[in-house]
N, C-alpha and C positions, 0 to 999 in steps of 0.2 A: 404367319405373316404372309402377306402377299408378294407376290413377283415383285423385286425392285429393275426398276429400269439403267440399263449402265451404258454412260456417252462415252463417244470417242476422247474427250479430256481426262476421264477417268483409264479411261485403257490405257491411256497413251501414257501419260504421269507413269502407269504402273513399271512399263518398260522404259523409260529415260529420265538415265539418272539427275540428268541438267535440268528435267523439270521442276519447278519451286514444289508442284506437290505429289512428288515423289514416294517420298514417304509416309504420309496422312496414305495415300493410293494403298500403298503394299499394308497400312495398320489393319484399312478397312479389308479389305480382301480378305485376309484372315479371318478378321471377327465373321466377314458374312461364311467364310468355310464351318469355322467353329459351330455356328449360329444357325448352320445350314441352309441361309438364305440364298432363294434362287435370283440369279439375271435374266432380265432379258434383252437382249438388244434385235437391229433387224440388218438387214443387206445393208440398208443406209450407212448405217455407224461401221459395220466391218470394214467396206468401201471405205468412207471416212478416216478411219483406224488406219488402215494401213496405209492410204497416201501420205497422213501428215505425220505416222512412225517416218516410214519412206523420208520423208523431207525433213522431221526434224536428224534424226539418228541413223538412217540409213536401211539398205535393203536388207539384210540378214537382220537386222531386229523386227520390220515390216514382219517378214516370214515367223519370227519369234510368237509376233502379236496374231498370227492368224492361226500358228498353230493352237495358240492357246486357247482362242475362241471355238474353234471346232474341234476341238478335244476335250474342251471342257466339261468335266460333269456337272458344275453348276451355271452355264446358261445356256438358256434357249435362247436358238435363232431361229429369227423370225422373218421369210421373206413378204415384203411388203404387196399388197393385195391391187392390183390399179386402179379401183376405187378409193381406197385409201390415199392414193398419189393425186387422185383428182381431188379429193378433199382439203390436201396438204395442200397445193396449189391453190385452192381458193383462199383456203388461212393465209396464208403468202402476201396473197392479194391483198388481203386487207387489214393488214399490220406494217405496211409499210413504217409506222412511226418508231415501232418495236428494236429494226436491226435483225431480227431474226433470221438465220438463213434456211435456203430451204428443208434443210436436213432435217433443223432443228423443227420447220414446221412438220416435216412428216414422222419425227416421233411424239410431239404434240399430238396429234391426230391420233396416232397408232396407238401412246398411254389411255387417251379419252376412252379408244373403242376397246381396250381392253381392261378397262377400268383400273390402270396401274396410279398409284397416289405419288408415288414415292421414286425417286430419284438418287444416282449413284453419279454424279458429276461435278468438273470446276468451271461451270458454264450456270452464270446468272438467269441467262433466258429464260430456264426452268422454274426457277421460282417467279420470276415476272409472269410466266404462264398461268400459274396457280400450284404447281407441282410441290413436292414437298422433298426437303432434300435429306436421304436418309442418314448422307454424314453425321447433320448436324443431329438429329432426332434421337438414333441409336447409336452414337459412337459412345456411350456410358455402358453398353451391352460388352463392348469389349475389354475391359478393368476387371 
C-alpha cells in the first residue's frame, strides 16, 4: 500500500485524552503498526501538531507529540519545497468558498505531488478535496 498521509487531528486525538476521537486515533495506529503502513506528514502538520497539543493539553504533551514524530519509525517527514508553498498559496486563493486553511491547502498540494490517495485524519477538508480517508476504507484490516 502506499504512503498514508497523517493530519494534525489525527496526531493530536492520539495524545489527548478529552479528544472525542481519541480512541478510533490510538485503534488505528495500531492497525497501521501491525499492517506496517507508512505516514507521511510535513513541517506544516508538526508546526500545526504541536501548537494545537500546546493549546489544547499543554507543553509536555506538545514535546510528547514531537517526540514521537521524529522518532518514529513509521513516518516520514517531509519538509515542504517553496514551490510547493507557492502552489499551496494559489490553491488558497481560489477556494475561498471551501474554508480550507492554508495548512490544509499545502498538504493538498504536497498529497497531489506525491501521488498520496489516502488519508489518516478528523478533518473533513480532505475528503471534500478528493482524498480518501484511510479510517473509513481500511479500519476492517484491523479485526
Amino acid at each position: 500500500m502506499n504512503p498514508v498521509f497523517i493530519d494534525t487531528s489525527a496526531i493530536v486525538a492520539l495524545f489527548d485524552k478529552s479528544d472525542k476521537h481519541h480512541s478510533q486515533s490510538g485503534h488505528m495506529v495500531q492497525m497501521i503498526k501491525q499492517n506496517k503502513v507508512r505516514l507521511v506528514l510535513t513541517d506544516y502538520i508538526f508546526d500545526e501538531s504541536l501548537t494545537t497539543a500546546m493549546s489544547n493539553v499543554g507543553h509536555s504533551t506538545a514535546v510528547m507529540v514531537g517526540d514521537f514524530i521524529l522518532s518514529s519509525k513509521i513516518i516520514e517527514f517531509v519538509w515542504l519545497s517553496d514551490a510547493t508553498k507557492m502552489k499551496a498559496w494559489d490553491f488558497f486563493k481560489r477556494h475561498s468558498d471551501k474554508g480550507f486553511s492554508f495548512t490544509d491547502c499545502a498538504s493538498f498540494i504536497f498529497m497531489k505531488e506525491r501521488k498520496l490517495t489516502h488519508y489518516f485524519a478528523f478533518d473533513k477538508h480532505f475528503n471534500e478535496a478528493g482524498f480518501i480517508d484511510f479510517s473509513n476504507q481500511y479500519a476492517p484490516l484491523a479485526k
